[in-house]
C-alpha positions as YAML, in Angstrom:
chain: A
units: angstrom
residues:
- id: 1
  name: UNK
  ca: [0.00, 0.00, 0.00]
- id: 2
  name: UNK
  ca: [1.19, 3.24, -1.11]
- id: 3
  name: UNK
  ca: [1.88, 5.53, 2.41]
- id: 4
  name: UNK
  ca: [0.56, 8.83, 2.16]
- id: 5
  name: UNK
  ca: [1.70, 12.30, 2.01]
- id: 6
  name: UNK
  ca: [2.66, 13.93, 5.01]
- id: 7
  name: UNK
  ca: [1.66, 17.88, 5.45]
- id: 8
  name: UNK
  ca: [5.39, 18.27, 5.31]
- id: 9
  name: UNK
  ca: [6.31, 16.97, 2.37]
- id: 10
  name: UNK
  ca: [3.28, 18.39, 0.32]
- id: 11
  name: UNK
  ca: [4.74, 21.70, 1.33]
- id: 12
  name: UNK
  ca: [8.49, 20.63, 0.17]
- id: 13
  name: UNK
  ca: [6.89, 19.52, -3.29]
- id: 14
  name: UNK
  ca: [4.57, 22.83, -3.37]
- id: 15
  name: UNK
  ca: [8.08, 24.42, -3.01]
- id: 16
  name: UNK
  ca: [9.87, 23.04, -5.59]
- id: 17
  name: UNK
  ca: [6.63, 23.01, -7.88]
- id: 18
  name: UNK
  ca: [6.98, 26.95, -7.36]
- id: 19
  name: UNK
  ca: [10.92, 27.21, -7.55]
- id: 20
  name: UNK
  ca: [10.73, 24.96, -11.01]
- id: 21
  name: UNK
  ca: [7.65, 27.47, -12.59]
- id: 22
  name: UNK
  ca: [9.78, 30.78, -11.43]
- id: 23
  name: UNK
  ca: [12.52, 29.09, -13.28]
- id: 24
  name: UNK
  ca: [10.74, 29.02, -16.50]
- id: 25
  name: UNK
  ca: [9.17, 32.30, -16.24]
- id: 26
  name: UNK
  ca: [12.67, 33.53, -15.96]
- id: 27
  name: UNK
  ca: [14.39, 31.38, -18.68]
- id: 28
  name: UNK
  ca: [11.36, 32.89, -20.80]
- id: 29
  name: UNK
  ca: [12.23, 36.40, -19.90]
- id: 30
  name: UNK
  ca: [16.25, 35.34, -20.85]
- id: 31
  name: UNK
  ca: [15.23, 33.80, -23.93]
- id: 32
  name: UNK
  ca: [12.90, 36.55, -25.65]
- id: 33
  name: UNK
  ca: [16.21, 39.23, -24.55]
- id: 34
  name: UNK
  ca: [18.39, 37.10, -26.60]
- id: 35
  name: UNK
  ca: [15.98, 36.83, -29.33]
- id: 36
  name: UNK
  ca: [15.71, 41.02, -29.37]
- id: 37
  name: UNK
  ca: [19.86, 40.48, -29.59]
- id: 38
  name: UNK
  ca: [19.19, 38.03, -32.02]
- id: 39
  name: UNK
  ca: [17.37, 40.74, -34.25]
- id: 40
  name: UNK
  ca: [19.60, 43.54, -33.59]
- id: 41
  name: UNK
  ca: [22.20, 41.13, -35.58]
- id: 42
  name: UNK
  ca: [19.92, 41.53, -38.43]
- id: 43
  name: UNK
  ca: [20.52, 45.02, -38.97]
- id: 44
  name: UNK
  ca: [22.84, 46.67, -41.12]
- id: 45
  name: UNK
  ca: [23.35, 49.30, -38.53]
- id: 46
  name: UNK
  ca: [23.81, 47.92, -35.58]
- id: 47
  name: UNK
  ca: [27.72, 47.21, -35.62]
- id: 48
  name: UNK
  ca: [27.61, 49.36, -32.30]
- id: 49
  name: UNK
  ca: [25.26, 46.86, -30.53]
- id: 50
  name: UNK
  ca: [26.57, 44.42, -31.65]
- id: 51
  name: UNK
  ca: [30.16, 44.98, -29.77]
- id: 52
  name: UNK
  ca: [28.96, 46.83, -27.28]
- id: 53
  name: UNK
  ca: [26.51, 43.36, -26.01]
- id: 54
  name: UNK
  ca: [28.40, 40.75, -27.08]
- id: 55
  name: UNK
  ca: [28.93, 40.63, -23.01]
- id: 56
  name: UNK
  ca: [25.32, 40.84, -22.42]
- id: 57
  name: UNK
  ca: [24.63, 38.23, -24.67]
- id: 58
  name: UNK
  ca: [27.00, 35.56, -23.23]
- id: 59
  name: UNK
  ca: [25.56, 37.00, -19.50]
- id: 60
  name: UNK
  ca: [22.16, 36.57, -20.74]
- id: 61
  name: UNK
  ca: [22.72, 33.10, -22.34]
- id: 62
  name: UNK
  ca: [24.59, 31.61, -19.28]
- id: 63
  name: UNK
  ca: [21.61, 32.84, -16.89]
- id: 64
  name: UNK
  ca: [19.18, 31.02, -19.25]
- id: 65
  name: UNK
  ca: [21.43, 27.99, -18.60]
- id: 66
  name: UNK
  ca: [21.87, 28.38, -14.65]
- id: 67
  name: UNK
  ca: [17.70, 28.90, -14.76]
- id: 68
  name: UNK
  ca: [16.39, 26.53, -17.35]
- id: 69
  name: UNK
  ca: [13.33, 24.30, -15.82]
- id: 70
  name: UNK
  ca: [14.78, 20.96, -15.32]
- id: 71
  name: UNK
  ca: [11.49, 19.70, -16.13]
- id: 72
  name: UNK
  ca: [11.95, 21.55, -19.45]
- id: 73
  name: UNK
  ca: [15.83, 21.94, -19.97]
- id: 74
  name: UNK
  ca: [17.00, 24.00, -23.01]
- id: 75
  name: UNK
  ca: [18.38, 22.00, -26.02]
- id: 76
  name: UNK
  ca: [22.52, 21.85, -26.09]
- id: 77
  name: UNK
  ca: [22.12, 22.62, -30.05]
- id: 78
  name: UNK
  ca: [19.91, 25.34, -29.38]
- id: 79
  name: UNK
  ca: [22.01, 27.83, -27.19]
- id: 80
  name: UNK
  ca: [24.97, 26.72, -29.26]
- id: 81
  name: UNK
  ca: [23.43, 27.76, -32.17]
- id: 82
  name: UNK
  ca: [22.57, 31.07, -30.99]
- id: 83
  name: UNK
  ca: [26.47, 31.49, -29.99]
- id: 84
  name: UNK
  ca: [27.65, 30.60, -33.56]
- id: 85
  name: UNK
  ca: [25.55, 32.78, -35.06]
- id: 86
  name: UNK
  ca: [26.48, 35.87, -32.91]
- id: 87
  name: UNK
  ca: [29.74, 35.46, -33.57]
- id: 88
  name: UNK
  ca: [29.09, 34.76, -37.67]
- id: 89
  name: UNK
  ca: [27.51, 37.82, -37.57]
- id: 90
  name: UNK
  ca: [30.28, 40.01, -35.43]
- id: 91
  name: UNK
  ca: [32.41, 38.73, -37.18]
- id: 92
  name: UNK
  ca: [30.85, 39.36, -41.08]
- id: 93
  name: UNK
  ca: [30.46, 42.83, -40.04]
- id: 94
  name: UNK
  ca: [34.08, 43.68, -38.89]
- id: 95
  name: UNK
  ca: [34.73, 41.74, -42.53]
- id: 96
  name: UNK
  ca: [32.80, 44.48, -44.51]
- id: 97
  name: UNK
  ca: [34.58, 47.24, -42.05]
- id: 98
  name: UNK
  ca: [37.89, 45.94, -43.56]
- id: 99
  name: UNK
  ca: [37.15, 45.45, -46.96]
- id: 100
  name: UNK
  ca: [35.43, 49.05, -46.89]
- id: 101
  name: UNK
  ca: [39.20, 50.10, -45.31]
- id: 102
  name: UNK
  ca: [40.51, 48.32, -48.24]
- id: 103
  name: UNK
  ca: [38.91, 49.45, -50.76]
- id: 104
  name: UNK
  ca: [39.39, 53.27, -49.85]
- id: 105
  name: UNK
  ca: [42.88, 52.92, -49.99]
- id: 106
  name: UNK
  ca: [42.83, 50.86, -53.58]
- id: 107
  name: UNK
  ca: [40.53, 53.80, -54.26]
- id: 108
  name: UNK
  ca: [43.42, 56.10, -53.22]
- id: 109
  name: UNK
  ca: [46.01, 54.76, -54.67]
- id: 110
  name: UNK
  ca: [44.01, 54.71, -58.03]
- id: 111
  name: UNK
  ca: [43.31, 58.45, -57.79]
- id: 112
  name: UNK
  ca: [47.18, 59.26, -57.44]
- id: 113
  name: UNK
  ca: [47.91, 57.22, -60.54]
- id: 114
  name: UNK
  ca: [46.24, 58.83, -62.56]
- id: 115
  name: UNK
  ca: [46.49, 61.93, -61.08]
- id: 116
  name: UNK
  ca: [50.50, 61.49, -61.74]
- id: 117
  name: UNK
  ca: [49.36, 61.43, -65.47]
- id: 118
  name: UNK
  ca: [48.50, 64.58, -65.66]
- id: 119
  name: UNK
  ca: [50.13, 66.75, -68.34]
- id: 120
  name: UNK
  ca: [51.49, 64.07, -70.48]
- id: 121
  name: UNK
  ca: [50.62, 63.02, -73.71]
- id: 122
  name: UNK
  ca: [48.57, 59.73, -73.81]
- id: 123
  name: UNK
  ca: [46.82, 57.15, -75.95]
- id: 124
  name: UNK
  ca: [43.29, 55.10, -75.09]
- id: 125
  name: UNK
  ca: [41.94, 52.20, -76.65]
- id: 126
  name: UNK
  ca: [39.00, 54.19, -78.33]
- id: 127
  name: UNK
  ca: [38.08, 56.01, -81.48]
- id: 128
  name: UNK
  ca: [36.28, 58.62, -79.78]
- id: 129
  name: UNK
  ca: [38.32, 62.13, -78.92]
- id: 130
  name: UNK
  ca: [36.98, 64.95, -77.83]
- id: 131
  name: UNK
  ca: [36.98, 68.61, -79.22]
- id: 132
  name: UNK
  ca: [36.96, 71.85, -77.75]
- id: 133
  name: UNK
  ca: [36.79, 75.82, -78.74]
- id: 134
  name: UNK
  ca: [40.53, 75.72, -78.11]
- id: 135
  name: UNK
  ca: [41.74, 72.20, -78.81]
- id: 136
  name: UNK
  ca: [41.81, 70.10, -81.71]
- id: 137
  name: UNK
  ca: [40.78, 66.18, -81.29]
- id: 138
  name: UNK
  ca: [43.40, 63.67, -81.59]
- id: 139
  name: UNK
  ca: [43.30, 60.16, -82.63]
- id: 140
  name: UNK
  ca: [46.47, 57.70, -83.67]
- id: 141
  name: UNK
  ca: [46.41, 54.91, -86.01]
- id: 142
  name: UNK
  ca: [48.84, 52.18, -86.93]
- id: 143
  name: UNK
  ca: [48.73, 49.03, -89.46]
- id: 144
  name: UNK
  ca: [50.58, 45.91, -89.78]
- id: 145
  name: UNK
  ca: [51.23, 46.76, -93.68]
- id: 146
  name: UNK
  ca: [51.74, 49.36, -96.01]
- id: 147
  name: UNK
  ca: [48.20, 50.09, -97.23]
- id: 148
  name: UNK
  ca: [47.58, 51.32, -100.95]
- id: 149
  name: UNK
  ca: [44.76, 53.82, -99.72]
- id: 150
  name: UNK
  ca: [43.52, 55.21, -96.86]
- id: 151
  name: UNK
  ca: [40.49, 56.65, -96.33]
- id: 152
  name: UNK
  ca: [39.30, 58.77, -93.11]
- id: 153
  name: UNK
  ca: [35.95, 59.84, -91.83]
- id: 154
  name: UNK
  ca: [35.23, 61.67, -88.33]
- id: 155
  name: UNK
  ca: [31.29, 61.55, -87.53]
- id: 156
  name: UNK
  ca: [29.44, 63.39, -84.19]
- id: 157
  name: UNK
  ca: [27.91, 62.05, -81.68]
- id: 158
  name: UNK
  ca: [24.99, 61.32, -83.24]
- id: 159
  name: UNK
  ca: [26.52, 59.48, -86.46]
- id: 160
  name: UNK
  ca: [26.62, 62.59, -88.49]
- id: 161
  name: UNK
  ca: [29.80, 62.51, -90.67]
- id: 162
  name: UNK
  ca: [31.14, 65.68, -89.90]
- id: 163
  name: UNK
  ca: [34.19, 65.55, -93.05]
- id: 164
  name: UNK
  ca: [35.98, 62.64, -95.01]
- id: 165
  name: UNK
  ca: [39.46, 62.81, -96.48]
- id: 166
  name: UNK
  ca: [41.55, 60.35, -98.23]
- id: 167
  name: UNK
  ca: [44.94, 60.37, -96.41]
- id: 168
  name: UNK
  ca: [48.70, 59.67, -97.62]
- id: 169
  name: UNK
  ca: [48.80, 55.75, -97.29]
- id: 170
  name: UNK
  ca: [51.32, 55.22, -94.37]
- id: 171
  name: UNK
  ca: [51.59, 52.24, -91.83]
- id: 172
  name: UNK
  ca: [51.04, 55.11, -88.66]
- id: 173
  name: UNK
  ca: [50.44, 58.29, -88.40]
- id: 174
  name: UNK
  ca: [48.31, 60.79, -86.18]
- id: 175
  name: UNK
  ca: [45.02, 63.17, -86.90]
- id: 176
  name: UNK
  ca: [44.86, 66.37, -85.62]
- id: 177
  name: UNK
  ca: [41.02, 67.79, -86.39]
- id: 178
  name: UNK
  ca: [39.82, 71.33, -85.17]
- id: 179
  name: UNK
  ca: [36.74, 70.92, -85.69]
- id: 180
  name: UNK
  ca: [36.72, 71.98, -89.40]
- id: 181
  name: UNK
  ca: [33.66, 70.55, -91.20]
- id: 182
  name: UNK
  ca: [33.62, 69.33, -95.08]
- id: 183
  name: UNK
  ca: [31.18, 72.67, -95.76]
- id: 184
  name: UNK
  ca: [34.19, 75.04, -93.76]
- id: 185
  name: UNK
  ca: [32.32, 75.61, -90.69]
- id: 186
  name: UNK
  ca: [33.30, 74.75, -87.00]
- id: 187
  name: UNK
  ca: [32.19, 71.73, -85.41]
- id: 188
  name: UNK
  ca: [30.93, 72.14, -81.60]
- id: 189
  name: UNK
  ca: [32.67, 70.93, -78.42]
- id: 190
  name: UNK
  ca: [31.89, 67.28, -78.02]
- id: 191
  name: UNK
  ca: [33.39, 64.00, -78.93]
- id: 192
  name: UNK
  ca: [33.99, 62.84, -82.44]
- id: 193
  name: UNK
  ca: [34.57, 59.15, -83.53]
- id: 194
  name: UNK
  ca: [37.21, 58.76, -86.37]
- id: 195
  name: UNK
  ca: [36.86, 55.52, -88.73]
- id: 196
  name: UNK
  ca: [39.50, 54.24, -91.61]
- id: 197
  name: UNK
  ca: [39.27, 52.11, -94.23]
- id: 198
  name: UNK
  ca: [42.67, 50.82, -95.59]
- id: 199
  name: UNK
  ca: [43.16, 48.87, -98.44]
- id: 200
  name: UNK
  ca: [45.76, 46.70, -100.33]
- id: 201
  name: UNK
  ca: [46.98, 47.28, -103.77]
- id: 202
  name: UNK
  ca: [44.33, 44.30, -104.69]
- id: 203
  name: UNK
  ca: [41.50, 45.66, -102.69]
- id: 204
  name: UNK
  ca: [41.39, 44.07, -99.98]
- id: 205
  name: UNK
  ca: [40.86, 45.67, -96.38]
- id: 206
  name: UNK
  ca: [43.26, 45.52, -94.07]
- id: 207
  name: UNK
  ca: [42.56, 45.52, -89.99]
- id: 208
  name: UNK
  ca: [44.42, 48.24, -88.37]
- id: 209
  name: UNK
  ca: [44.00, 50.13, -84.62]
- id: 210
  name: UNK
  ca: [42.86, 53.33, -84.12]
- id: 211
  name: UNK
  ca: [43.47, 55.11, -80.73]
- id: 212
  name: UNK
  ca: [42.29, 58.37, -78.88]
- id: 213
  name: UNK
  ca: [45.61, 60.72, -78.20]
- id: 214
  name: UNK
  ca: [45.77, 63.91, -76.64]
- id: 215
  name: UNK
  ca: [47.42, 65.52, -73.03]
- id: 216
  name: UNK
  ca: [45.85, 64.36, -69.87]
- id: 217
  name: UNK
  ca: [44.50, 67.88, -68.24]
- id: 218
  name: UNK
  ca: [42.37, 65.85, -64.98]
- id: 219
  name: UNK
  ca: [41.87, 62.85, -63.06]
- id: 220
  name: UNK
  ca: [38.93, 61.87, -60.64]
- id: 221
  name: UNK
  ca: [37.09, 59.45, -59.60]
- id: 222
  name: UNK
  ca: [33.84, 58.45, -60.31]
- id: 223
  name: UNK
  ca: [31.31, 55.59, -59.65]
- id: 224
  name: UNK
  ca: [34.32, 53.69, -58.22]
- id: 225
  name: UNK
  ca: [36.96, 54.05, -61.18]
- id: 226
  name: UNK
  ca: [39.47, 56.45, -61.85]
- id: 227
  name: UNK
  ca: [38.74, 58.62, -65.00]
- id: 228
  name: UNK
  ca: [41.18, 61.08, -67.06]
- id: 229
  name: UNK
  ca: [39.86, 63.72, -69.01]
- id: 230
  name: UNK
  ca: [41.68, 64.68, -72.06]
- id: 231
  name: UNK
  ca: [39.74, 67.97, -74.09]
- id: 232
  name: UNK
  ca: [37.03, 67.47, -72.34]
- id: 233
  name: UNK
  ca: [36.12, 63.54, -73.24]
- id: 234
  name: UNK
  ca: [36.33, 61.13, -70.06]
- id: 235
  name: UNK
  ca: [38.58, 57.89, -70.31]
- id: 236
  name: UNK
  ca: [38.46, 55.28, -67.68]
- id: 237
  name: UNK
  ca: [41.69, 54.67, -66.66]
- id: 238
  name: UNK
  ca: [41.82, 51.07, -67.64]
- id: 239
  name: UNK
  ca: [41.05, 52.25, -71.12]
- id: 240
  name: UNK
  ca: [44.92, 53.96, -71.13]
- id: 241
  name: UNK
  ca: [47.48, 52.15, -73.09]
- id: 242
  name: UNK
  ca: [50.41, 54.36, -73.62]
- id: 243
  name: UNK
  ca: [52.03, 57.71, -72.07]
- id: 244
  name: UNK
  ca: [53.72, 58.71, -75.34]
- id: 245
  name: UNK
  ca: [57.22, 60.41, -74.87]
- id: 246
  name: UNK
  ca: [58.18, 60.82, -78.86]
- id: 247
  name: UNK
  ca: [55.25, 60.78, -81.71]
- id: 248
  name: UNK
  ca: [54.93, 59.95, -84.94]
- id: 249
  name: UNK
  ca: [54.14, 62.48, -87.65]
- id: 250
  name: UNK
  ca: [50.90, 64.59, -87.32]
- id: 251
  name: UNK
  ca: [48.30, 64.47, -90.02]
- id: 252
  name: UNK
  ca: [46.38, 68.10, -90.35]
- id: 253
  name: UNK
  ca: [42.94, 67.41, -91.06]
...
């Protein structure tokens, strides 16, 4: 037969019926803090919080352990997981802080290249120059053969051709344009694209390169790459190829 309860020990299991329900209600109140932590990890600007509770979070997380209901204990996995992904998350965001510090000085260092470029005589992989009121456009060209003709055309922005001349046939050279049109009038400030069409002494076209020349007058940066400016037309500065130092013979056109 199964002795009964004494008035004693009802109270003792009252007791610990009480102690084990205030345990919960407190592991409850730990766990909802850590899940406001939780969201402030979330946030793109809450670096600050972030370092500044990484203490409270560890205090929070080893009172939810010392309280947990031991009729109810938290899961190992659980509280672990919540560790790993503070610290993923700390640890992502100083990440981004350094590439950010990395970047601004690749940004840097970009800017005083090609600021050093100013003043010198260049060449970019284009066939677009620009022109203004007091400076002609410039473009270089150069073949792998001796062509029989060669034919030039320089066209506006808007594919207008703007004047075509046949050229001395020569395997490089340089075009100097200010802005002279086929009908004598001056062309406006803006960038002009030059085309050629080289042939051999059996018709045939030969490939050649044609390049934007001129002096370097500014450098800046802008939507993350370093740009020169050279009369007025903007070249990014992986679009340089050459600082010229001696040129070949210039072509009045």
């Amino acid at each position: 037969m199964t002795a009964p309860i004494s008035t004693s020990d009802a109270s003792s299991v009252a007791e610990k019926v009480a102690a084990q329900k205030a345990a919960a209600q407190k592991a409850a109140v730990d766990r909802a803090a850590l899940d406001k932590i939780g969201d402030a990890t979330a946030a793109p600007e809450s670096k600050p919080v972030i370092s500044a509770d990484f203490n409270m979070f560890l205090k929070l997380l080893t009172s939810q352990i010392q309280n947990q209901n031991p009729l109810s204990p938290m899961d190992t996995a659980q509280f672990t997981n919540q560790l790993v992904q503070f610290a993923q998350t700390e640890q992502s965001i100083q990440q981004n802080s350094t590439l950010k510090t990395i970047l601004a000085k690749l940004t840097s260092q970009e800017l005083a290249q090609a600021s050093s470029y100013i003043g010198r005589e260049a060449r970019f992989d284009t066939q677009v120059a620009g022109l203004t009121a007091d400076k002609p456009a410039n473009w270089s060209y150069q073949y792998s053969q001796m062509p029989a003709t060669l034919l030039a055309e320089i066209k506006d922005s808007r594919g207008s051709v703007m004047k075509t001349m046949a050229l001395s046939p020569a395997t490089k050279g340089k075009i100097v344009w200010d802005g002279t049109s086929a009908l004598g009038s001056k062309a406006t400030e803006g960038n002009y694209t030059l085309s050629l069409v080289a042939k051999d002494v059996n018709g045939a076209t030969i490939n050649g390169a044609i390049t934007a020349a001129g002096t370097i007058t500014s450098a800046m940066m802008l939507d993350g790459r370093a740009i020169v400016t050279v009369n007025g037309a903007n070249y990014p500065l992986d679009a340089l190829l050459s600082i010229d130092n001696a040129g070949a013979a210039n072509i009045m056109a």
